[in-house]
N, C-alpha and C positions, 0 to 999 in steps of 0.2 A: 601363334596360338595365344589366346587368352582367356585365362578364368575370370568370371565378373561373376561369380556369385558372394553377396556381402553372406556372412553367417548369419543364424538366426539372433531376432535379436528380442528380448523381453526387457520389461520397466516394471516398478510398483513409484507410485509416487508416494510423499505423504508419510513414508515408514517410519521416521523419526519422530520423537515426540519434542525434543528442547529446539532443535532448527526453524528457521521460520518457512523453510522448503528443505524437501530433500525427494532423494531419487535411488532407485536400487536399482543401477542398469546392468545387464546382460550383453553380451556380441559373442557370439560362442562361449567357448568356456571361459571368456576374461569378462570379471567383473567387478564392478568397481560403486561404493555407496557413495553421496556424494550429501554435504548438509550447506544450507546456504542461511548466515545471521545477517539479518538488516534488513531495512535501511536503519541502523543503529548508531549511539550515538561516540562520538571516536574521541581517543586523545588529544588532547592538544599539538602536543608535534608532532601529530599524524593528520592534523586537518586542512583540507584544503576549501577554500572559502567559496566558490564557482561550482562546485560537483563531489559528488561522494568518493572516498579512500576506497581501493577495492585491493584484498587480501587474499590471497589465493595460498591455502596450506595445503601443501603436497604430500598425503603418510603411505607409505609403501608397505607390504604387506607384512614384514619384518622389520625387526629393524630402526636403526635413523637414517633419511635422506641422504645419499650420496650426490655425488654430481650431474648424474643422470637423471635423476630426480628432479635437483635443483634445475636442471632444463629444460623438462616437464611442467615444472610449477610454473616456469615464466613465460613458454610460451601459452600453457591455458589461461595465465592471467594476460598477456596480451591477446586475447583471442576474447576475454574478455570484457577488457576494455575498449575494444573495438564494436561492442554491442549492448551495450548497455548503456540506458538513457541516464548517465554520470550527472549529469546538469538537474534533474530531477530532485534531487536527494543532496545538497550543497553540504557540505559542512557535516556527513555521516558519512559512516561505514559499513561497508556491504562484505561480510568475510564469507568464502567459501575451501569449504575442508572437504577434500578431494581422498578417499582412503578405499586402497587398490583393495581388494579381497582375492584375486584371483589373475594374475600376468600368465593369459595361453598366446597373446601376439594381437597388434596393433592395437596395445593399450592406450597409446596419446589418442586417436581419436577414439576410443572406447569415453575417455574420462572427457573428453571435451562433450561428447554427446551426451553424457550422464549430467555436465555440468548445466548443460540448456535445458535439458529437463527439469533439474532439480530448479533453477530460476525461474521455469514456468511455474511449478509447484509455489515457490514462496510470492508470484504475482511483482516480480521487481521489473520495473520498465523497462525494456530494449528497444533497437531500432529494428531489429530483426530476428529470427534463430539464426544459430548456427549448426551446418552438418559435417564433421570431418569423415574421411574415408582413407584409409591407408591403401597402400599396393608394394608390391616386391617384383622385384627384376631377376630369374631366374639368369642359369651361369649359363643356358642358352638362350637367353631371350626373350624368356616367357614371361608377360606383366598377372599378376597375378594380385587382386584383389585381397582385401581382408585378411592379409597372412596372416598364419599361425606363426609361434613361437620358434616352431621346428624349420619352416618355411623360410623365415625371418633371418634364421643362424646362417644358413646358406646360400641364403639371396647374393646378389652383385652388386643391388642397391636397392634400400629400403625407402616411401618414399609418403610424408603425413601432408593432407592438405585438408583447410574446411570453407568452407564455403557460405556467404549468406543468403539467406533465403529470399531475395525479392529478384537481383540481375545473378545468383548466385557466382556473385566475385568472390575471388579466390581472398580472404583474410587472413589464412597462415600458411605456409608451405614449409617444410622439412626435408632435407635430403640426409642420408646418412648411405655412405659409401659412391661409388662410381657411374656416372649413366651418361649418356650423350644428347645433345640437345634433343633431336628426335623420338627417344626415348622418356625424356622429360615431358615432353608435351605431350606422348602418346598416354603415360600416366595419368597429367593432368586430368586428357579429356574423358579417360575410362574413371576415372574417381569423381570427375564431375557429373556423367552421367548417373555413376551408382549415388551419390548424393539426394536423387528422389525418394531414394526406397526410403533413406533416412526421416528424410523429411515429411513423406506419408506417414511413417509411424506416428511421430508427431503430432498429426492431425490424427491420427486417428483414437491418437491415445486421449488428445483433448475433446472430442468427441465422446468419449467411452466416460470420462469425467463430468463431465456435466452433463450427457444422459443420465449421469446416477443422481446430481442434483436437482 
């Protein structure tokens, strides 16, 4: 058995006034703002001479960043760096401040989708978007889509991937607990599939934006 329904999901682009992009996304009740500065210009021992420094700050809804955080942060910055036209913008920096408002379950790809949005919003070049989609391994079997928080505690294995939008290859994957291979790719292919809806949004939201202009 499987659930494949992703939650609902709402955007406001634009809500920030100091970012040069930002994003206020929704996925059920986990939400997360996201503000994006640059192409900006960077410190010295932070510059690299071929492509722009890209800065991913991770602030959780409480709190200072514990460890779980800090693995959050790196892998949305490698998610990233994996799509962003880096070579564009040589010798700047591109920082994005990632700050949860609301953890109800499968906040990594919550915040990864908030963060493509919010990069659409400040017009910074990529090679592509990115969609991530979570799923959960019930303690019978059941792959379940978009878990919740509650879903998530009791799963047998939790499971983040995102995907890009042209051959939709897989750019990150996360495992967090126990699954068998068969399992793994049965995930895979149910999160790859749900990765359209994401991606319609998308279009649809850039659509709704420049009808208004």
């Amino acid at each position: 058995m499987e659930e494949s329904q992703i939650r609902e999901i709402s955007c406001e682009q634009s809500v920030l006034s100091k970012p040069d992009g930002s994003s206020d996304f929704s996925q059920g009740d986990s939400s997360v703002m996201v503000g994006v500065y640059g192409p900006a210009d960077v410190k010295q021992n932070k510059e690299i001479l071929d492509r722009a420094t890209i800065e991913v700050i991770f602030k959780p809804k409480i709190g200072l960043p514990g460890v779980r955080e800090k693995a959050m942060e790196k892998m949305i910055s490698n998610t990233c760096q994996a799509i962003i036209l880096t070579t564009m913008h040589p010798r700047s920096s591109i920082t994005i401040v990632v700050q949860v408002v609301q953890d109800a379950g499968s906040l990594l790809s919550c915040c990864i989708n908030a963060v493509c949005l919010a990069l659409m919003d400040a017009g910074i070049s990529m090679k592509c978007m990115v969609a991530a989609v979570s799923c959960a391994i019930s303690e019978d079997g059941e792959v379940i889509l978009d878990p919740t928080l509650k879903v998530a505690q009791v799963a047998s294995s939790v499971m983040h991937f995102a995907f890009e939008s042209k051959e939709k290859d897989v750019i990150l994957s996360s495992t967090q607990g126990m699954c068998s291979p068969d399992q793994y790719l049965s995930c895979l292919a149910s999160c790859q599939e749900a990765s359209d809806k994401i991606f319609t949004f998308y279009r649809t939201s850039a659509e709704r934006r420049f009808s208004k202009t």
